[in-house]
C-alpha positions as CSV (number, residue, x, y, z in Angstrom):
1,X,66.4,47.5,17.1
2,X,65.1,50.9,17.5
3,X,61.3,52.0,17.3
4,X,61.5,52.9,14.1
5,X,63.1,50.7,12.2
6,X,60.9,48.3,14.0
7,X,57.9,50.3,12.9
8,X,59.4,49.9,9.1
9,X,59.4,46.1,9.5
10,X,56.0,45.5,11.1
11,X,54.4,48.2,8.7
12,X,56.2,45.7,5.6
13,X,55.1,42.5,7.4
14,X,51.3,44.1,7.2
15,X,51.7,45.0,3.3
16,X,52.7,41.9,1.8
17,X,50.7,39.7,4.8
18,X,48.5,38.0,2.1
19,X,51.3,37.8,-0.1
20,X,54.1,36.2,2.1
21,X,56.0,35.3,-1.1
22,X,56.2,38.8,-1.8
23,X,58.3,40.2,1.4
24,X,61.0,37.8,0.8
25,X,61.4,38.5,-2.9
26,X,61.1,42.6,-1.5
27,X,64.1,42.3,0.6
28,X,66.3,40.2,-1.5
29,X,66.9,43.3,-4.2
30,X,66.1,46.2,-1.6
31,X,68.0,44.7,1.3
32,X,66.0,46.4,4.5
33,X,62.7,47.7,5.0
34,X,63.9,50.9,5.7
35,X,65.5,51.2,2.2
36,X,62.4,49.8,1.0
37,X,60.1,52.1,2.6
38,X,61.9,55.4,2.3
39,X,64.9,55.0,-0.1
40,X,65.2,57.8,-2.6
41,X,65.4,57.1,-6.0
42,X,68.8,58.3,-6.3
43,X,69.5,55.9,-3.5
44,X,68.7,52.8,-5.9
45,X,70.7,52.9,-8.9
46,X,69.4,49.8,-10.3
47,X,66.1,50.6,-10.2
48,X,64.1,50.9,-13.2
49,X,61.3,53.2,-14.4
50,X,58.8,50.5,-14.3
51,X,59.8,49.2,-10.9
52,X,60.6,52.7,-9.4
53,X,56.5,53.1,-10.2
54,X,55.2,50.4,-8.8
55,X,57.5,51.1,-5.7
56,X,55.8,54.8,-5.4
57,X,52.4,52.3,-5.9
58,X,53.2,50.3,-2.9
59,X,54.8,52.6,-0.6
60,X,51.4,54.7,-0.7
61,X,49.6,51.2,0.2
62,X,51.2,50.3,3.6
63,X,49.4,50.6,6.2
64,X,51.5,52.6,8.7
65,X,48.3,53.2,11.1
66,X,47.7,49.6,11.2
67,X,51.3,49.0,12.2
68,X,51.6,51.7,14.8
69,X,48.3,49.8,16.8
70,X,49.5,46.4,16.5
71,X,53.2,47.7,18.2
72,X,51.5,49.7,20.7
73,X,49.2,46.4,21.3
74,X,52.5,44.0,21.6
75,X,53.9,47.1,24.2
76,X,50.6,46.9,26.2
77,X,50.1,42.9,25.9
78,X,53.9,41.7,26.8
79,X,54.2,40.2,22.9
80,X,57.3,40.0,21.6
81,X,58.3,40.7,17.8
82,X,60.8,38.6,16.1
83,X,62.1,40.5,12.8
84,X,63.5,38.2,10.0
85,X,66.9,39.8,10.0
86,X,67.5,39.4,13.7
87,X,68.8,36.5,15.2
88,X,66.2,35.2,17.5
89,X,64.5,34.5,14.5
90,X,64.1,30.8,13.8
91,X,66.3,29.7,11.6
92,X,64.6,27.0,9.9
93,X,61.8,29.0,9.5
94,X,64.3,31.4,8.0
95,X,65.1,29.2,5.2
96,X,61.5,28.5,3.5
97,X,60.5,30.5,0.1
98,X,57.9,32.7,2.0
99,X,58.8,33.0,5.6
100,X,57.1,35.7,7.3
101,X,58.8,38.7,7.9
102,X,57.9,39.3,11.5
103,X,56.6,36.7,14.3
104,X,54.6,37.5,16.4
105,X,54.9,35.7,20.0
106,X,53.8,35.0,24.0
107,X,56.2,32.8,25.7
108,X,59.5,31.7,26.1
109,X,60.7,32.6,22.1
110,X,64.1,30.6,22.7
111,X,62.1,27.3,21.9
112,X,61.7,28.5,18.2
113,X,65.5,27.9,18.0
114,X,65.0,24.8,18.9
115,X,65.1,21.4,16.8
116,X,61.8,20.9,16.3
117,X,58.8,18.3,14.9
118,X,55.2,19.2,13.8
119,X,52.7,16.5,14.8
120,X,49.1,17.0,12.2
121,X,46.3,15.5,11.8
122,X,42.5,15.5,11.4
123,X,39.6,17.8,13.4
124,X,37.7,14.9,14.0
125,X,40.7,11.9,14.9
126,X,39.3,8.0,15.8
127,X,40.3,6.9,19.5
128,X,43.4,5.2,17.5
129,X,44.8,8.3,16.3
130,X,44.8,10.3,19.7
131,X,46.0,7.2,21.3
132,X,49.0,7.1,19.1
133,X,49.4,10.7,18.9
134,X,50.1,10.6,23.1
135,X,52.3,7.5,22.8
136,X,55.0,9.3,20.2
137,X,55.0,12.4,21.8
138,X,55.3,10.6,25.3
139,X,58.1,8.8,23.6
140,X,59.8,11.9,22.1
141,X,60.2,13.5,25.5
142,X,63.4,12.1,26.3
143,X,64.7,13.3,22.9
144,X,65.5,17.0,22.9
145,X,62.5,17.7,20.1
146,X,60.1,20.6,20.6
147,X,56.5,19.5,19.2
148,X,55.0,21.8,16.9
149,X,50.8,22.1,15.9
150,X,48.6,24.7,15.2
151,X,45.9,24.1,18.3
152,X,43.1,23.0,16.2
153,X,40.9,20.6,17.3
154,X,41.4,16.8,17.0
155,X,45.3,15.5,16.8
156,X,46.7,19.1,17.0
157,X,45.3,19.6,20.6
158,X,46.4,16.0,21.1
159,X,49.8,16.6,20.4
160,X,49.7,19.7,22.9
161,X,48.3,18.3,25.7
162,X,50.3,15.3,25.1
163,X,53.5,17.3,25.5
164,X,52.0,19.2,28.7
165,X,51.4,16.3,30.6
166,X,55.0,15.1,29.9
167,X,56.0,18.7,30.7
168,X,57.6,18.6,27.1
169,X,58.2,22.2,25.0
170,X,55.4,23.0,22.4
171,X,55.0,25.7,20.0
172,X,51.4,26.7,19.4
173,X,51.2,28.3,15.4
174,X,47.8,30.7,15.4
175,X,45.9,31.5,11.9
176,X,45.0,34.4,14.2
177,X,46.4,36.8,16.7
178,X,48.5,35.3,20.0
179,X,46.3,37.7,21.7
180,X,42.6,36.4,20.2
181,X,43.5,32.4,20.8
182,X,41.4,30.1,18.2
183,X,39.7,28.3,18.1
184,X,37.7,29.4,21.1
185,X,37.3,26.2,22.4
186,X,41.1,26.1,23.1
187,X,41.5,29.3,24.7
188,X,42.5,27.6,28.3
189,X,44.8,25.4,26.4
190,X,46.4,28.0,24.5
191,X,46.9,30.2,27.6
192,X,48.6,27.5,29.6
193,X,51.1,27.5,26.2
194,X,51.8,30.6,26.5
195,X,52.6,30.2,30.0
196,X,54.9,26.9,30.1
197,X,56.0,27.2,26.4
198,X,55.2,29.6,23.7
199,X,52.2,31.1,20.8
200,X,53.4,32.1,17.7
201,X,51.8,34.0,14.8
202,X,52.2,36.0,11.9
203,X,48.8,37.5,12.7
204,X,49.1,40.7,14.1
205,X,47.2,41.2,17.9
206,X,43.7,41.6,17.5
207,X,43.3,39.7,14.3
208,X,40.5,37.0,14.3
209,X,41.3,34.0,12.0
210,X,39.8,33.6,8.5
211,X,39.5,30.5,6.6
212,X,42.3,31.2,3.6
213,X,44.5,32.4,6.8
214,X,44.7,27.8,8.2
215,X,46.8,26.6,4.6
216,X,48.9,30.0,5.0
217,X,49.7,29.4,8.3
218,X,50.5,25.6,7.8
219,X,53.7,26.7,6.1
220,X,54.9,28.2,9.6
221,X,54.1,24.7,11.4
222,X,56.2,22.9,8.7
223,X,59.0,25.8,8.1
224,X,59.8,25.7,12.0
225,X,60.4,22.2,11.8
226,X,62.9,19.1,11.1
227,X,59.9,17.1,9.8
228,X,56.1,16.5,10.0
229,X,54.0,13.7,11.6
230,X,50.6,13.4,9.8
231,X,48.7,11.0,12.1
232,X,45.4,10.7,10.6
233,X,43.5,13.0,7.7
234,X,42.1,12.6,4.4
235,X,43.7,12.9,1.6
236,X,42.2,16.6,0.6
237,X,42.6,18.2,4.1
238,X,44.6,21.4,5.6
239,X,46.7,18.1,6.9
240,X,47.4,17.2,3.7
241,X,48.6,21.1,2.7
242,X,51.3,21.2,5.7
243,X,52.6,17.8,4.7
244,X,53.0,19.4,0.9
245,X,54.7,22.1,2.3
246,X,56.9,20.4,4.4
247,X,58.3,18.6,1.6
248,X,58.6,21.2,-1.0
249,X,60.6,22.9,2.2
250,X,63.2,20.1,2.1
251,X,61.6,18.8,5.3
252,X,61.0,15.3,6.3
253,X,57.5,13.6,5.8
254,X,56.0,10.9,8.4
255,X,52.7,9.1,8.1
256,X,51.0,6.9,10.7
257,X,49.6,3.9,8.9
258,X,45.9,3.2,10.0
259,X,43.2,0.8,9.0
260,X,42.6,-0.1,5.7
261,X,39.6,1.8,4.2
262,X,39.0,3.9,7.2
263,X,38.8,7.8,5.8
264,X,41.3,9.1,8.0
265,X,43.8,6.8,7.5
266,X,43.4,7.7,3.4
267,X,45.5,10.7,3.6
268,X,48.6,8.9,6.0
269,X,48.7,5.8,3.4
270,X,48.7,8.0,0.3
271,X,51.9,10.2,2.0
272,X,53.5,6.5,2.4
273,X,52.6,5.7,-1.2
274,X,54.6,8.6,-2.2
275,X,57.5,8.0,-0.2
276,X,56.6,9.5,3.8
277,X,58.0,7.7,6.2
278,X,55.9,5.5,7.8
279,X,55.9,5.8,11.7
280,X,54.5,3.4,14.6
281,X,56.7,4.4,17.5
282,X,58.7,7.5,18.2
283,X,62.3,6.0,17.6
284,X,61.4,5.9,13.9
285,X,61.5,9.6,14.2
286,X,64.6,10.3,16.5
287,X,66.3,8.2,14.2
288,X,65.4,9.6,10.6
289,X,65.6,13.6,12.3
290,X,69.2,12.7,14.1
291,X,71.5,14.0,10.6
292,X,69.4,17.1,10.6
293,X,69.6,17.9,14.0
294,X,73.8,19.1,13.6
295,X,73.3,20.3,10.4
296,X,74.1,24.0,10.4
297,X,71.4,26.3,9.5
298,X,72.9,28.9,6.8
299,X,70.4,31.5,6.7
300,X,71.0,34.3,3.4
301,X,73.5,37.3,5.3
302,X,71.2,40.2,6.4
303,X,71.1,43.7,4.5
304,X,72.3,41.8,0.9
305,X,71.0,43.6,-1.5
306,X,69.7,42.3,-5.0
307,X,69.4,45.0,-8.0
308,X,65.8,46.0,-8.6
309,X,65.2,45.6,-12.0
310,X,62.0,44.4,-12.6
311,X,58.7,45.2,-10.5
312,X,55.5,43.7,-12.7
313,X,52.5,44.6,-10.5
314,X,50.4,41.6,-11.9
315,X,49.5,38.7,-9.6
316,X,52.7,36.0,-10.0
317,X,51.8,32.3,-8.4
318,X,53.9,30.2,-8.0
319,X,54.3,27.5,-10.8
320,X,53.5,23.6,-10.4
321,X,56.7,21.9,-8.6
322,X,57.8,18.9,-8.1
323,X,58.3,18.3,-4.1
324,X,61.3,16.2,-3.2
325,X,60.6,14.3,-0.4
326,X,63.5,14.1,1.7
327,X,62.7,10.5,3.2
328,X,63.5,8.5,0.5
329,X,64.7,10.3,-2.4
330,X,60.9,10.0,-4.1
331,X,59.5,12.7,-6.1
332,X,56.5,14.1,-4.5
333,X,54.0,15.1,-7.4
334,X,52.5,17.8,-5.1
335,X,51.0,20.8,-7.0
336,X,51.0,24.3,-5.3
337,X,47.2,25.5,-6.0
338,X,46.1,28.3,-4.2
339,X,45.3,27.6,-1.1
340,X,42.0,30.2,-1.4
341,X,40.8,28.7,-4.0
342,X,41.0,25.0,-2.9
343,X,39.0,25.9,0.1
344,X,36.8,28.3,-1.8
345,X,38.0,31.7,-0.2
346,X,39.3,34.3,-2.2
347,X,42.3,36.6,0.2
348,X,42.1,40.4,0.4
349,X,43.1,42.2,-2.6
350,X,45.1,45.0,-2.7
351,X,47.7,47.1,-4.4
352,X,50.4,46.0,-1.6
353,X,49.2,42.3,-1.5
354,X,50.6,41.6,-5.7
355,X,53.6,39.8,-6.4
356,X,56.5,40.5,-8.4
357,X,58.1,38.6,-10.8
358,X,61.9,38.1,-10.5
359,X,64.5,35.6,-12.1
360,X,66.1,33.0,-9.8
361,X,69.2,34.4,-8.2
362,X,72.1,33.2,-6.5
363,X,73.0,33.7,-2.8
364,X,76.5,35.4,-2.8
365,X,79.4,33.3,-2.2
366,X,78.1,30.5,-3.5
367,X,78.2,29.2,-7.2
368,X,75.7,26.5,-7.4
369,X,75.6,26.7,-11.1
370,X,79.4,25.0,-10.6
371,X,79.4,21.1,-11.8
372,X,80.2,20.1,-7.6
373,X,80.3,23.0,-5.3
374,X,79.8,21.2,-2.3
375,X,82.6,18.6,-3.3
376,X,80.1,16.1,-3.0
377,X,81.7,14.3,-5.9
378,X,83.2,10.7,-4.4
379,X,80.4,11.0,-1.9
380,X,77.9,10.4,-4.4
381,X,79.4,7.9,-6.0
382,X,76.6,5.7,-4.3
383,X,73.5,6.7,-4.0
384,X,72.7,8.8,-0.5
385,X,69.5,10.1,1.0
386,X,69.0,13.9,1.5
387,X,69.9,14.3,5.2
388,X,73.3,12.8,4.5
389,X,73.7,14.9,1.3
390,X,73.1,18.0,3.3
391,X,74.9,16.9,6.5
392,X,77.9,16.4,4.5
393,X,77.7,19.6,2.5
394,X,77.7,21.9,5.3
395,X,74.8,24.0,3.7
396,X,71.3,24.7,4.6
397,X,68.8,21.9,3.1
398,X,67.2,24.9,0.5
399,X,70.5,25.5,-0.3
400,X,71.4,21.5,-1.0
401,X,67.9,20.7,-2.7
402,X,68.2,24.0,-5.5
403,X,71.5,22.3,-6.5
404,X,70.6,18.7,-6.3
405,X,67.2,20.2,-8.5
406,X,69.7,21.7,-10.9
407,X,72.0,19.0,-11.2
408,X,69.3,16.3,-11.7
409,X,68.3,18.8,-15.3
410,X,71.8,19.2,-15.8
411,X,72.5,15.3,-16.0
412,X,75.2,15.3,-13.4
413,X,72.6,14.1,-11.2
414,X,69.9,11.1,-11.3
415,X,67.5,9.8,-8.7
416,X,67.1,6.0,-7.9
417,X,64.5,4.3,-4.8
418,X,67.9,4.5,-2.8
419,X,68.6,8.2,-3.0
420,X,70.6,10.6,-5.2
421,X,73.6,9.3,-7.2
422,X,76.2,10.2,-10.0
């Protein structure tokens, strides 16, 4: 990629970094950044006044000074970029809602293709939950997985130091820079990741960590992997958010079981209440992530372009889902609050940083309005969990779960304790 086109994507990234929903729903109707960015209106026929307007609005709000420090700062500091459209870019991270459009990374990028599992869990973890956090990922080391945390203190820096001394991959995910490691605390532990596996951020270099930046970065920790193990937390805690995420991502949910009243273990027994997996040893992962880990990773083709025909400059949240949760087939009541306001912080406004609204679309090739477009017909003619839904389909899982969501409205599809079914 040259300078400039790299320059286009980090200058993007910077724009809509508050608003992460915002970049994907950018690139789906303009296709690149560079179209994006410098496109003439001639250039985008289906463009309308009102959204050509509010193009000229945030065009004049990116931040093209910021983005020329923080590439001369990855040139200077060895960091490497990974741009959404390239394909060192992880690919499950590539199939969330709101993936970030560049990563930011120190070490050895190859493990973010990896398969992957996130290991969560409290600041302040009982001797129980570090002692079972090192027994899974000491069992887990013969198994291929990469563990994934976000080098907090407590069960994240558990589950990284557990891997190191089993000389196991872990991916590190920052609320700040890779080149300003936070917590503090963990700056020697976070350089040794960066030496024997990897950092990874969507925090440009430099960037301290504020507090609405933890439940956005959460997303990353669940989006880059297969499933997520919450060891202990309670049951409103930035644990709890990155087990949400993970299962409105299609992703699997564990939960250690702990003792019965204890505070941390409210969070883990509410997850199993509403259908996590419950874990005590680390074969109860291998073998609930092992028809994930061949499932092919379809990621939308690079440079489609969606017509721009609506741009509406006011702030668009996303609405209250439902989160399926791929263990069991369970609905997940999970609402999507912002994550400022339920920790009381209020992100950076600015013209760049508002949403736009757009109508569901289609990826091309695919008709998943279609009664069975997977052929998926005799298979589900007893009732199947997720994993073997998607396995079978040959799609990604955000591809699978959009058609099993519009199915299950349609009628053609119902839910039972046992899994989906005709």
């Amino acid at each position: 990629m040259d300078h400039k086109t790299l320059l286009d994507w980090v200058a993007l990234h910077l724009a809509v970094l508050h608003r992460p929903r915002l970049g994907a729903v950018l690139l789906a109707h303009a296709g690149t950044p560079t179209r994006l960015l410098h496109a003439p209106r001639d250039a985008l026929p289906d463009c309308a006044d009102s959204a050509w307007a509010a193009l000229q609005v945030l065009r004049a709000a990116v931040p093209w000074s910021d983005a020329t420090a923080a590439l001369q700062a990855c040139e200077r500091r060895g960091i490497a970029l990974l741009c959404r459209d390239t394909v060192d870019y992880p690919p499950w991270l590539h199939e969330i809602a709101d993936p970030p459009l560049v990563l930011f990374v120190r070490g050895d990028a190859t493990l973010l293709q990896r398969s992957a599992v996130a290991v969560v869990g409290t600041r302040k973890p009982s001797p129980y939950g570090v002692q079972i956090t090192d027994a899974l990922v000491a069992g887990l080391q013969q198994s291929g997985l990469v563990v994934v945390s976000g080098l907090a203190f407590g069960i994240d820096a558990a589950a990284h130091r557990a891997a190191l001394a089993v000389r196991m991959p872990t991916v590190a995910v920052l609320a700040s820079g890779v080149d300003y490691i936070t917590p503090r605390g963990h700056y020697h532990l976070g350089e040794r990741i960066a030496a024997e596996a990897v950092l990874c951020s969507e925090y440009p270099p430099g960037m301290g960590a504020n507090p609405f930046h933890y439940p956005q970065r959460n997303r990353i920790i669940s989006g880059l992997s297969l499933g997520v193990v919450v060891v202990e937390g309670a049951v409103r805690s930035g644990t709890m958010w990155t087990a949400r995420h993970a299962a409105e991502q299609g992703r699997l949910v564990f939960a250690v079981p702990g003792g019965a009243g204890h505070l941390q273990s409210a969070g883990p027994h509410h997850l199993i209440r509403e259908g996590a997996i419950l874990v005590e040893r680390a074969e109860h992962i291998v073998e609930a992530l092992a028809p994930l880990r061949d499932v092919p990773v379809r990621a939308a083709a690079a440079g489609s372009a969606l017509p721009l025909t609506q741009l509406d400059m006011e702030s668009h949240a996303p609405s209250r889902r439902m989160a399926v949760s791929a263990a069991a087939g369970h609905t997940l009541p999970l609402t999507q609050p912002s994550p400022q306001r339920e920790r009381g912080v209020e992100a950076p406004q600015g013209t760049a940083g508002r949403y736009l609204s757009t109508s569901d679309r289609q990826r091309p090739g695919r008709d998943d309005k279609a009664p069975d477009p997977y052929g998926l017909g005799t298979f589900l003619q007893i009732p199947r969990q997720l994993p073997e839904i998607v396995a079978r389909a040959q799609a990604s899982v955000g591809d699978v779960l959009q058609w099993l969501t519009h199915a299950e409205l349609s009628g053609l599809v119902r839910r039972d304790p046992r899994g989906y079914v005709l």
